[in-house]
mmCIF file of the N, C-alpha and C atoms, coordinates in Angstrom:
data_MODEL
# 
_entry.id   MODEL 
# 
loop_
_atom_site.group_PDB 
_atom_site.id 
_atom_site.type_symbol 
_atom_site.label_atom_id 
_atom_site.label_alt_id 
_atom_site.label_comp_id 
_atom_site.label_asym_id 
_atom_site.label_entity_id 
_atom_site.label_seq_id 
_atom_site.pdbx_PDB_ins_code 
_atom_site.Cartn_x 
_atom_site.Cartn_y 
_atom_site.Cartn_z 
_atom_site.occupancy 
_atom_site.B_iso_or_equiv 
_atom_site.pdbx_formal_charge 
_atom_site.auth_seq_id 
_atom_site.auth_comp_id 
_atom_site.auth_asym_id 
_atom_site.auth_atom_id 
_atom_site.pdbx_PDB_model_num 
ATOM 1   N N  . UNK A 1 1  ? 15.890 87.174  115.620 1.00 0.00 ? 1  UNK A N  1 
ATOM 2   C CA . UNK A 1 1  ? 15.524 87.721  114.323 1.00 0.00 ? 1  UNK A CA 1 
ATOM 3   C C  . UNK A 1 1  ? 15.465 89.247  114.376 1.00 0.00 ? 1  UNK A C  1 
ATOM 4   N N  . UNK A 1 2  ? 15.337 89.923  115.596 1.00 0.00 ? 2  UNK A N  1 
ATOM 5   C CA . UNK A 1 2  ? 15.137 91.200  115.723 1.00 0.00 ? 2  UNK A CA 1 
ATOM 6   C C  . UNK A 1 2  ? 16.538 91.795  115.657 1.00 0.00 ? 2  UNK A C  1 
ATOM 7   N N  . UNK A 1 3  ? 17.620 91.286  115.758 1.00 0.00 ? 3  UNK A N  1 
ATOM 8   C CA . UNK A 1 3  ? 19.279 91.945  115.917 1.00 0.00 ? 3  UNK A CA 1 
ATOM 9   C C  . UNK A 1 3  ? 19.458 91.635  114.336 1.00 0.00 ? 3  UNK A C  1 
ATOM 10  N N  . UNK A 1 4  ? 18.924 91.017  113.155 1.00 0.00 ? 4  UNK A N  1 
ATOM 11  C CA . UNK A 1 4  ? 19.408 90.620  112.114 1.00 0.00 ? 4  UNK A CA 1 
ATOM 12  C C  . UNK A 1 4  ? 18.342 91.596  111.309 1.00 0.00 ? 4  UNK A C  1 
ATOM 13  N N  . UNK A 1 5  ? 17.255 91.878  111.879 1.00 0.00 ? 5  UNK A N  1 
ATOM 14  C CA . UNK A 1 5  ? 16.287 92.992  110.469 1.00 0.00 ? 5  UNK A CA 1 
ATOM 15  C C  . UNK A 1 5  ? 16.668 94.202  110.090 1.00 0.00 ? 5  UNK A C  1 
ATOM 16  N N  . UNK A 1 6  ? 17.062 95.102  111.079 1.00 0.00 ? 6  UNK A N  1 
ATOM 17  C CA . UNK A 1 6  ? 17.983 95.824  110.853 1.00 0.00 ? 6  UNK A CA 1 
ATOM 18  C C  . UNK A 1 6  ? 18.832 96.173  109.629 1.00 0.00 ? 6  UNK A C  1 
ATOM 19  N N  . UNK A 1 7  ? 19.803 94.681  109.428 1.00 0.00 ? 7  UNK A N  1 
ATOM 20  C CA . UNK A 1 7  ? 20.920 94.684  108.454 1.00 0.00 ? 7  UNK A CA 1 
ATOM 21  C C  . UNK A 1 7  ? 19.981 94.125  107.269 1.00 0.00 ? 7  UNK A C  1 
ATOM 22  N N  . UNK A 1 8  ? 19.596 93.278  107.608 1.00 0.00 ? 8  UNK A N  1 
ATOM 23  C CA . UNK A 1 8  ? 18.198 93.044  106.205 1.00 0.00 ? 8  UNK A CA 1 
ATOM 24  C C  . UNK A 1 8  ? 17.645 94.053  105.285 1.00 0.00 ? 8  UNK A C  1 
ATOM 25  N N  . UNK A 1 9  ? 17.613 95.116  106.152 1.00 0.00 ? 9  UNK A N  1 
ATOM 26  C CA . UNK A 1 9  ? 16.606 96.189  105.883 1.00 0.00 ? 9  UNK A CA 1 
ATOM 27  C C  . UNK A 1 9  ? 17.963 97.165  105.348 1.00 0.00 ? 9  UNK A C  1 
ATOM 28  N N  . UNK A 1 10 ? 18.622 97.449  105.854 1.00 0.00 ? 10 UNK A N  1 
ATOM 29  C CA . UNK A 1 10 ? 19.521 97.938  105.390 1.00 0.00 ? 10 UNK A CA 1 
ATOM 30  C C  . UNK A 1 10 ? 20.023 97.413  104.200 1.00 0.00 ? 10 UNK A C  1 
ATOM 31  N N  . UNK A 1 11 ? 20.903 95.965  103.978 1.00 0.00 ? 11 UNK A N  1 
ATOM 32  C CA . UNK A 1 11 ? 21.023 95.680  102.632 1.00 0.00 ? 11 UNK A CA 1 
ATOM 33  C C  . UNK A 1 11 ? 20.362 95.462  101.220 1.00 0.00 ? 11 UNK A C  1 
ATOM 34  N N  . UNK A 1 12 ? 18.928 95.177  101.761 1.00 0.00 ? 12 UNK A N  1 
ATOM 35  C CA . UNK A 1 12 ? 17.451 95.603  100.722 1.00 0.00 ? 12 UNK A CA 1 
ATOM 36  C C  . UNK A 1 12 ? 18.230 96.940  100.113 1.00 0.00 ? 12 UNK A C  1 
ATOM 37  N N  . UNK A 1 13 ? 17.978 98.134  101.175 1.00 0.00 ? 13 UNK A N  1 
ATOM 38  C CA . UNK A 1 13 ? 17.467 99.205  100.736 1.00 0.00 ? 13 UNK A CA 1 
ATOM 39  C C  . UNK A 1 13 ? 19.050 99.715  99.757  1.00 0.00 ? 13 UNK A C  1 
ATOM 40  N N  . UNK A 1 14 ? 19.887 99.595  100.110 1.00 0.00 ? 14 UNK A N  1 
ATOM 41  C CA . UNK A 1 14 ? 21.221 99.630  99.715  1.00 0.00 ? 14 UNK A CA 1 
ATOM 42  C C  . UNK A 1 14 ? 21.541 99.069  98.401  1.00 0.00 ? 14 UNK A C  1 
ATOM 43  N N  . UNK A 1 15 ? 21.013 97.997  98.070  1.00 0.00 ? 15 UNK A N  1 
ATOM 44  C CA . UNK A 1 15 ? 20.821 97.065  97.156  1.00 0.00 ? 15 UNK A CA 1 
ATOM 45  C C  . UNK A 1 15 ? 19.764 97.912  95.975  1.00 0.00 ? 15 UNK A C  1 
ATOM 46  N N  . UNK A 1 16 ? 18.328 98.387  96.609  1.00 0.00 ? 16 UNK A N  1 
ATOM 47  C CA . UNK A 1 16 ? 18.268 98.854  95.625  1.00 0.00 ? 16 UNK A CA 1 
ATOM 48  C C  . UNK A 1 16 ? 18.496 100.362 94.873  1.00 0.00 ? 16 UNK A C  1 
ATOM 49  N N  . UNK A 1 17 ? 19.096 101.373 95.913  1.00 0.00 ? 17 UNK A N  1 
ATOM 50  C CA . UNK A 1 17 ? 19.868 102.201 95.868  1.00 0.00 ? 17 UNK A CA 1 
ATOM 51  C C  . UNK A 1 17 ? 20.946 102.392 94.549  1.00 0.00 ? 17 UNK A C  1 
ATOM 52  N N  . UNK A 1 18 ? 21.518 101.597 94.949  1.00 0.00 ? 18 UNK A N  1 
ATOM 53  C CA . UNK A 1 18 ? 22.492 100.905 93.791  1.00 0.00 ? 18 UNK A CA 1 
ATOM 54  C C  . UNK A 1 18 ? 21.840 100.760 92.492  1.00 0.00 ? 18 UNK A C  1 
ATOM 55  N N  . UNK A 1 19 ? 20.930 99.779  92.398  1.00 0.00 ? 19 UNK A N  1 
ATOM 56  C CA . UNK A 1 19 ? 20.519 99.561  91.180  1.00 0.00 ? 19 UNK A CA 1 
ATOM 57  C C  . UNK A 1 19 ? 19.992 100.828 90.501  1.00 0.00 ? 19 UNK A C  1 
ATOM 58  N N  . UNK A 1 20 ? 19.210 101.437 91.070  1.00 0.00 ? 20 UNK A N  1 
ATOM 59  C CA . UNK A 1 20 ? 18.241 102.716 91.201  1.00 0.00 ? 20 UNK A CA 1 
ATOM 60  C C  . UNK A 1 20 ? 19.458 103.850 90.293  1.00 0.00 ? 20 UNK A C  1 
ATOM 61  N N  . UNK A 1 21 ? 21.027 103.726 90.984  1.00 0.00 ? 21 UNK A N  1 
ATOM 62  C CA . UNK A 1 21 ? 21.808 104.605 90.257  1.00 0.00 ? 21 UNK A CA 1 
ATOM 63  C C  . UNK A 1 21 ? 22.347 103.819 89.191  1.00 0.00 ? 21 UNK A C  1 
ATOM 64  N N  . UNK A 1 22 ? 22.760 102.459 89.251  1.00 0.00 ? 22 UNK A N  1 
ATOM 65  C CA . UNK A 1 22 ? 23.122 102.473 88.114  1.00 0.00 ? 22 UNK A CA 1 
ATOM 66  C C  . UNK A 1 22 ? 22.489 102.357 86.716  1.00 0.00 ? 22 UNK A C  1 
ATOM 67  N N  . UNK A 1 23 ? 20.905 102.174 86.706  1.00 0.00 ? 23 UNK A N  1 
ATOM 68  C CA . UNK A 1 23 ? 20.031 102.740 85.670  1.00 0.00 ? 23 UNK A CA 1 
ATOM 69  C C  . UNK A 1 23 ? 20.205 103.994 85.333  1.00 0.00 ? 23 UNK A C  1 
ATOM 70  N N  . UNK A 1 24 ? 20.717 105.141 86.128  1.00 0.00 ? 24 UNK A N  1 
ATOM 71  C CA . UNK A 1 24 ? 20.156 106.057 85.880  1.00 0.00 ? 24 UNK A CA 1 
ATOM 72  C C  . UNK A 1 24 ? 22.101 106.879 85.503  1.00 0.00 ? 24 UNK A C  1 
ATOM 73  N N  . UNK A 1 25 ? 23.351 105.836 85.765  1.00 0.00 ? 25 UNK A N  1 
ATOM 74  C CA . UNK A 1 25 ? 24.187 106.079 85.077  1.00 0.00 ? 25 UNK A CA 1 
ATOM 75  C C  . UNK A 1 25 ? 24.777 106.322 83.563  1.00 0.00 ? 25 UNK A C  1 
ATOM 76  N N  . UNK A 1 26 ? 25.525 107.026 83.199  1.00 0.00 ? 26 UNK A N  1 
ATOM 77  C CA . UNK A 1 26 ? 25.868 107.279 81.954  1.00 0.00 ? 26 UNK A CA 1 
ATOM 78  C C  . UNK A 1 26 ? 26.476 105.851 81.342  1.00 0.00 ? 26 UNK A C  1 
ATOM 79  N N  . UNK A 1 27 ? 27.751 105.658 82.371  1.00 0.00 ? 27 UNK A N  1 
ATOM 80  C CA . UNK A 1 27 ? 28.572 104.116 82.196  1.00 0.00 ? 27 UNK A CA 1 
ATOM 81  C C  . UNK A 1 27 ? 28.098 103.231 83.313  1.00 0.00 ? 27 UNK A C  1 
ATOM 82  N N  . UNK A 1 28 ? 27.357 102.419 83.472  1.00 0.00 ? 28 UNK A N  1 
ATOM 83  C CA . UNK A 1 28 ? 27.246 101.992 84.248  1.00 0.00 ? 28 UNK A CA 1 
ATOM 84  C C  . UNK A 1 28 ? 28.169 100.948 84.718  1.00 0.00 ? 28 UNK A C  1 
ATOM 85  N N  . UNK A 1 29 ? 28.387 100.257 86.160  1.00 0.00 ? 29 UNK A N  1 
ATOM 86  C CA . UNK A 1 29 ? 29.050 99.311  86.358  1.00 0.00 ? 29 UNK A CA 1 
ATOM 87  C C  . UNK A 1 29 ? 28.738 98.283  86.045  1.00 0.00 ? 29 UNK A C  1 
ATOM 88  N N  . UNK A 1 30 ? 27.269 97.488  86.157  1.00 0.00 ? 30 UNK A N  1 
ATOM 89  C CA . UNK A 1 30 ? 26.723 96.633  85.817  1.00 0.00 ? 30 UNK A CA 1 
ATOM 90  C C  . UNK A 1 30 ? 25.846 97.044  84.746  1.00 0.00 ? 30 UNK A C  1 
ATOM 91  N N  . UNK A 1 31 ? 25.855 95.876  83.975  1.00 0.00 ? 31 UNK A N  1 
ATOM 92  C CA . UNK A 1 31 ? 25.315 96.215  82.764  1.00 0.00 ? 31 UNK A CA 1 
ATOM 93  C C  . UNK A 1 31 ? 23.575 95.375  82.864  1.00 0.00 ? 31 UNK A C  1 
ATOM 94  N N  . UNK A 1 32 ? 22.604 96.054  83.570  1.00 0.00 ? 32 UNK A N  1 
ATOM 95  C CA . UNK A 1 32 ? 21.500 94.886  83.417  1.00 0.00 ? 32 UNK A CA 1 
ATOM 96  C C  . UNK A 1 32 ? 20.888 94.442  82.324  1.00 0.00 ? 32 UNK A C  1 
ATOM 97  N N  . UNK A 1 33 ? 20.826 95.451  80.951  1.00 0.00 ? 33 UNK A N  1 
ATOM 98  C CA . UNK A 1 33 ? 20.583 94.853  79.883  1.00 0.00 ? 33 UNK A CA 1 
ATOM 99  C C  . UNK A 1 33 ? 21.233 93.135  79.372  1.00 0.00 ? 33 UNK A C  1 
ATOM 100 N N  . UNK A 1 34 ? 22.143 93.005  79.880  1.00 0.00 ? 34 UNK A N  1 
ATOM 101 C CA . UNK A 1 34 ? 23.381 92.130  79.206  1.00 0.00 ? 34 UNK A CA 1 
ATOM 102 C C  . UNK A 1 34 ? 22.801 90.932  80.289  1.00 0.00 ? 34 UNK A C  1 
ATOM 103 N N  . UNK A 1 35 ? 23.059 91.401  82.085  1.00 0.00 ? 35 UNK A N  1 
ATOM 104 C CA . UNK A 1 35 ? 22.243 90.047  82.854  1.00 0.00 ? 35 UNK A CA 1 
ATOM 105 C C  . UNK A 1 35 ? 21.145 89.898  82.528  1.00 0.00 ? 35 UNK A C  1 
ATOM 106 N N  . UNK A 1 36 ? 20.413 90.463  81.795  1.00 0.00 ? 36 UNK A N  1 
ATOM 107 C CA . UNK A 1 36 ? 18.940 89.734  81.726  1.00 0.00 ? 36 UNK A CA 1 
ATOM 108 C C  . UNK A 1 36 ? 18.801 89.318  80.461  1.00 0.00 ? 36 UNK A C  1 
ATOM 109 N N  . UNK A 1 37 ? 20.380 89.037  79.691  1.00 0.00 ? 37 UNK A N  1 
ATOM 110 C CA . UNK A 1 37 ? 19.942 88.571  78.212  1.00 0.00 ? 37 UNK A CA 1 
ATOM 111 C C  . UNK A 1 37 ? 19.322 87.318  78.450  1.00 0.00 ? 37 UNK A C  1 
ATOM 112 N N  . UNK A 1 38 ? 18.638 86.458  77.037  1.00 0.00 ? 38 UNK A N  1 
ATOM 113 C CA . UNK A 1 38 ? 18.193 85.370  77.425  1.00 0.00 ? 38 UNK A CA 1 
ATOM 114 C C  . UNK A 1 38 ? 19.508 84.500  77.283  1.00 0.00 ? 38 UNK A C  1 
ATOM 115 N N  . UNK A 1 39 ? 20.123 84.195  76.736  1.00 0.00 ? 39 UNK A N  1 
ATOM 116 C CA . UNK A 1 39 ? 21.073 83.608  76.511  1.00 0.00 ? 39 UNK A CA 1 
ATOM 117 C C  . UNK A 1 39 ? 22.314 83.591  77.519  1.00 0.00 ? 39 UNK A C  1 
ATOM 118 N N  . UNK A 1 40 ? 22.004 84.519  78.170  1.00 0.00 ? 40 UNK A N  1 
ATOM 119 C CA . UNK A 1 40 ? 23.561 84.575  79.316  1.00 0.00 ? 40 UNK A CA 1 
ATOM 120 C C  . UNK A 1 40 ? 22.726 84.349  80.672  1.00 0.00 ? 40 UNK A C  1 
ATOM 121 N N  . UNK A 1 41 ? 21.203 84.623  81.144  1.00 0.00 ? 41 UNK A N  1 
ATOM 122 C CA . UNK A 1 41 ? 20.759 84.579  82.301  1.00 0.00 ? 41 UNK A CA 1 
ATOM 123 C C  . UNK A 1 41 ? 20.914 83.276  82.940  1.00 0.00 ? 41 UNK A C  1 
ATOM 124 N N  . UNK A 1 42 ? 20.344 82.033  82.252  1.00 0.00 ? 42 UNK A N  1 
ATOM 125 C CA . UNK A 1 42 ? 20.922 80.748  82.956  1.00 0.00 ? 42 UNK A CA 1 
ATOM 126 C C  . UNK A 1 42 ? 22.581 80.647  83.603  1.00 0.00 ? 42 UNK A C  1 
ATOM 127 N N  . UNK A 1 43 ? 23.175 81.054  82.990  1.00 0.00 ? 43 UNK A N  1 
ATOM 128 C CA . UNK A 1 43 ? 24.832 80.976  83.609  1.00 0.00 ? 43 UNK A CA 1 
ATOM 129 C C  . UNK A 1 43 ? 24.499 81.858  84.720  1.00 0.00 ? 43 UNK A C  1 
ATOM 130 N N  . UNK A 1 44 ? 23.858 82.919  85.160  1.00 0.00 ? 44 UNK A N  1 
ATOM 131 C CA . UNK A 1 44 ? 23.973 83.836  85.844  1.00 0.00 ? 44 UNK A CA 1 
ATOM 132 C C  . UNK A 1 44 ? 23.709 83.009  86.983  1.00 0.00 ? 44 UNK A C  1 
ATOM 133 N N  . UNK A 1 45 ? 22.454 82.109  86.603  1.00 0.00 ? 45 UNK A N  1 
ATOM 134 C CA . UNK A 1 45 ? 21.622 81.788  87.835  1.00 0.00 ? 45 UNK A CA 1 
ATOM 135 C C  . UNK A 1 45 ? 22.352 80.562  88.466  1.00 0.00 ? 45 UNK A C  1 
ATOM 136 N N  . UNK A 1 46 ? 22.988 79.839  87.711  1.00 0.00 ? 46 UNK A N  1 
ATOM 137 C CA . UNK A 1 46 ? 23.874 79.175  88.144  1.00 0.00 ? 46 UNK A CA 1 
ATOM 138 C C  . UNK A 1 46 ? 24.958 79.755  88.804  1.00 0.00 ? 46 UNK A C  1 
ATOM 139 N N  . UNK A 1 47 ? 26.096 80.233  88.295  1.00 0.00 ? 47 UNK A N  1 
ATOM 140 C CA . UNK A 1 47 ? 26.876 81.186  89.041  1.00 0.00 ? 47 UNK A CA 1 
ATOM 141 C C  . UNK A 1 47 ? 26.115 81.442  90.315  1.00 0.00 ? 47 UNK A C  1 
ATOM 142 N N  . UNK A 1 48 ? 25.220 81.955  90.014  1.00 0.00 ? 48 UNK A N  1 
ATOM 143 C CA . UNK A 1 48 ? 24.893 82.583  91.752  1.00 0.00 ? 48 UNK A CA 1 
ATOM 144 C C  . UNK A 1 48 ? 24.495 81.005  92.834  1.00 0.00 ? 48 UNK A C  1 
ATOM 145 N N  . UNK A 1 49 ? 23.598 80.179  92.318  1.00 0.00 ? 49 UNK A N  1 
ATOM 146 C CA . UNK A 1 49 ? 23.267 79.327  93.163  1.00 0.00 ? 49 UNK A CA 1 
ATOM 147 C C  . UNK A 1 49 ? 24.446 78.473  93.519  1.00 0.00 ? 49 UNK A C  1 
ATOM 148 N N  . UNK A 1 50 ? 25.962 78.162  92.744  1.00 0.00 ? 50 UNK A N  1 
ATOM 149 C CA . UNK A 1 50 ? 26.995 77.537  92.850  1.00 0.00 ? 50 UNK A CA 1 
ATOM 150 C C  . UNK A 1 50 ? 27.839 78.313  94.151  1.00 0.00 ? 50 UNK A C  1 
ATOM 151 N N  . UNK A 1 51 ? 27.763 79.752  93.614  1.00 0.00 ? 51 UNK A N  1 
ATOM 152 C CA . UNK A 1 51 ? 28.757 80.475  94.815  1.00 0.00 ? 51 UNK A CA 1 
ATOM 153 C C  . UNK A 1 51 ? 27.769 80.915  96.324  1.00 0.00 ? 51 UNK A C  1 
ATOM 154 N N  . UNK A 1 52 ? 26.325 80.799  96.265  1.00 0.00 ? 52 UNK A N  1 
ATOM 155 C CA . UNK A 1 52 ? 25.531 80.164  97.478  1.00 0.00 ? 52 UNK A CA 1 
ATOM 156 C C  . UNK A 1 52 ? 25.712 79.132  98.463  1.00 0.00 ? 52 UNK A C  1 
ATOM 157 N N  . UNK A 1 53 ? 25.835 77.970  97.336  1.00 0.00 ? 53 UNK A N  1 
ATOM 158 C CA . UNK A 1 53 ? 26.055 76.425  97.975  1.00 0.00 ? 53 UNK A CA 1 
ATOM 159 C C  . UNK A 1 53 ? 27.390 76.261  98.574  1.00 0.00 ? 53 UNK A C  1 
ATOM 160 N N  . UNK A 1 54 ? 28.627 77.285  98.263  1.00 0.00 ? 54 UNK A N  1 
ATOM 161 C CA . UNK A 1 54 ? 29.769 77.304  97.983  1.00 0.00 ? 54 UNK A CA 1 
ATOM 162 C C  . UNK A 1 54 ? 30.114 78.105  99.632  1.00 0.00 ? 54 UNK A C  1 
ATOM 163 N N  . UNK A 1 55 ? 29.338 79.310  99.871  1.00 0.00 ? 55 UNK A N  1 
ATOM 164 C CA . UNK A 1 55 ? 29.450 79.781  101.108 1.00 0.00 ? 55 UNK A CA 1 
ATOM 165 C C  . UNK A 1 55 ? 28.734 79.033  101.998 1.00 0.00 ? 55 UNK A C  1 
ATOM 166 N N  . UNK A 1 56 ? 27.666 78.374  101.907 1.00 0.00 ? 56 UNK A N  1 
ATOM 167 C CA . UNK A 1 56 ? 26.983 77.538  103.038 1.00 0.00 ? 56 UNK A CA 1 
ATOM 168 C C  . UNK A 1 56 ? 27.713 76.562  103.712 1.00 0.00 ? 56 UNK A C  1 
ATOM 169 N N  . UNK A 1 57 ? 28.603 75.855  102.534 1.00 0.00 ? 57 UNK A N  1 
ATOM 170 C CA . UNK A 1 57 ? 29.344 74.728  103.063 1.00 0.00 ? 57 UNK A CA 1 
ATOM 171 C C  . UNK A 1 57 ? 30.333 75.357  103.601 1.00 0.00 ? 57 UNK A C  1 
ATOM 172 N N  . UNK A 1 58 ? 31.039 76.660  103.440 1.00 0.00 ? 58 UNK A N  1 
ATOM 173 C CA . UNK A 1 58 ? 32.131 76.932  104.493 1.00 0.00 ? 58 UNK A CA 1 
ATOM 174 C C  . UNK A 1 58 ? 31.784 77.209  105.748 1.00 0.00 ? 58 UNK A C  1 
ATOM 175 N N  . UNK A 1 59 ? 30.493 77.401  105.499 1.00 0.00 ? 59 UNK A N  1 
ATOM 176 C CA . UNK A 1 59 ? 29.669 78.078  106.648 1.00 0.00 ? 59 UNK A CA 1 
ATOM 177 C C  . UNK A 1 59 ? 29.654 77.054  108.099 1.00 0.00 ? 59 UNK A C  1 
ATOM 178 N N  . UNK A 1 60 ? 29.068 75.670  107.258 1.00 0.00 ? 60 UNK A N  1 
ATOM 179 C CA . UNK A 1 60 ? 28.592 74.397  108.135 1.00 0.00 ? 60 UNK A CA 1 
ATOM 180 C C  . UNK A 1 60 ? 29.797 73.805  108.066 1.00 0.00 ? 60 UNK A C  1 
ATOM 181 N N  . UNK A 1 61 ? 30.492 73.371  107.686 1.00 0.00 ? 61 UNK A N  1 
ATOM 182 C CA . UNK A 1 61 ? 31.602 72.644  107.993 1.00 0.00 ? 61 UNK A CA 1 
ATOM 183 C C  . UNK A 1 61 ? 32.412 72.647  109.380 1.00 0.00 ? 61 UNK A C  1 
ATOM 184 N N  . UNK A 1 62 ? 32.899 74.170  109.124 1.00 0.00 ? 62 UNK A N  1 
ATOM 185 C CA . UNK A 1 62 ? 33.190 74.266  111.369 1.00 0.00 ? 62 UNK A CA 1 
ATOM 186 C C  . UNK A 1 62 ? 32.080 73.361  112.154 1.00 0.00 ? 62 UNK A C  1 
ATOM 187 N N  . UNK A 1 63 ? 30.478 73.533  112.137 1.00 0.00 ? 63 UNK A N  1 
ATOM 188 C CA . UNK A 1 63 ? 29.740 72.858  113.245 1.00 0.00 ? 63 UNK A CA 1 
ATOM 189 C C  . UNK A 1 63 ? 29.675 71.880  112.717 1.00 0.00 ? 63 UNK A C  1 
ATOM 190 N N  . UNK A 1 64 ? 30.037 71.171  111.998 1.00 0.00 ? 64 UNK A N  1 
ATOM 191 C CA . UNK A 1 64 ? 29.643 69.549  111.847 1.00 0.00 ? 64 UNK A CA 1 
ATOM 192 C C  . UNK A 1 64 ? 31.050 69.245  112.336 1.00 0.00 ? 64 UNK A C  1 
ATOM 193 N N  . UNK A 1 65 ? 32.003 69.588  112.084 1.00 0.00 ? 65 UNK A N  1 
ATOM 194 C CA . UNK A 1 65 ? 33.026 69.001  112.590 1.00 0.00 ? 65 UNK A CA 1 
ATOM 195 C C  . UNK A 1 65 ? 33.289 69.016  114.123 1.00 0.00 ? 65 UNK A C  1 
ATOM 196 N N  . UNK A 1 66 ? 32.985 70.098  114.687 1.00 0.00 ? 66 UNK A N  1 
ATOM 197 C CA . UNK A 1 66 ? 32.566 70.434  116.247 1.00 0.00 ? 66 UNK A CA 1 
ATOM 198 C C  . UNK A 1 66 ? 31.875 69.320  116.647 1.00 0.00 ? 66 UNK A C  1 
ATOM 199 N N  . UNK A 1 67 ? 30.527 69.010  115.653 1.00 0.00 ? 67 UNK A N  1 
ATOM 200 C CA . UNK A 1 67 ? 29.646 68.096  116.901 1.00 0.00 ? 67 UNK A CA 1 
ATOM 201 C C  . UNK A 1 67 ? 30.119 66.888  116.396 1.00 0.00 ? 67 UNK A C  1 
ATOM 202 N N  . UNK A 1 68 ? 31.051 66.605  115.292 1.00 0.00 ? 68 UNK A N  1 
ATOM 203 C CA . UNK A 1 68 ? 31.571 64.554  115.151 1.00 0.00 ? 68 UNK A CA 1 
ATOM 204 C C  . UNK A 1 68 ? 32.771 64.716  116.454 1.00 0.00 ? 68 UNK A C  1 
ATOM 205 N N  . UNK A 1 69 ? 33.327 65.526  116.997 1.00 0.00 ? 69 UNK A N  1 
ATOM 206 C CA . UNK A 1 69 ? 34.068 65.353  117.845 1.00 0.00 ? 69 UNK A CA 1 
ATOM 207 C C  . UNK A 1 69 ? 33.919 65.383  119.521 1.00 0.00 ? 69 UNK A C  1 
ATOM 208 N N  . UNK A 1 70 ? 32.186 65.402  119.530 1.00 0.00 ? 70 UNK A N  1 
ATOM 209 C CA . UNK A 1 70 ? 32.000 65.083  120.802 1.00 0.00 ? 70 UNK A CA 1 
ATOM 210 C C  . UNK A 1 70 ? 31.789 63.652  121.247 1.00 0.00 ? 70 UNK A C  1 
# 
């Protein structure tokens, strides 16, 4: 856990860096008014938990297939 806080800490702070400028942009890239509508936030949260579930399974698939072949 100590070789991984590092990058933790780093993508936190990076993460909110980002946000931090694009509030404070003229055009911004992301629009947070618009993600936090009420009406569009459920898709969001989906979207995100779909493309989550979506990297995990590419993730696990190599080791499950590794250990059915011992």
């Amino acid at each position: 856990m100590l070789q991984v806080l590092p990058f933790i800490v780093f993508g936190a702070n990076s993460f909110g860096a980002f946000i931090f400028n694009e509030r404070k942009s003229k055009f911004p890239l992301v629009n947070f008014k618009l993600m936090l509508n009420r009406a569009i936030l459920p898709a969001n949260l989906i979207i995100v938990l779909v493309g989550f579930s979506m990297f995990m399974l590419f993730q696990t698939i190599p080791i499950l297939v590794k250990n059915q072949n011992l």
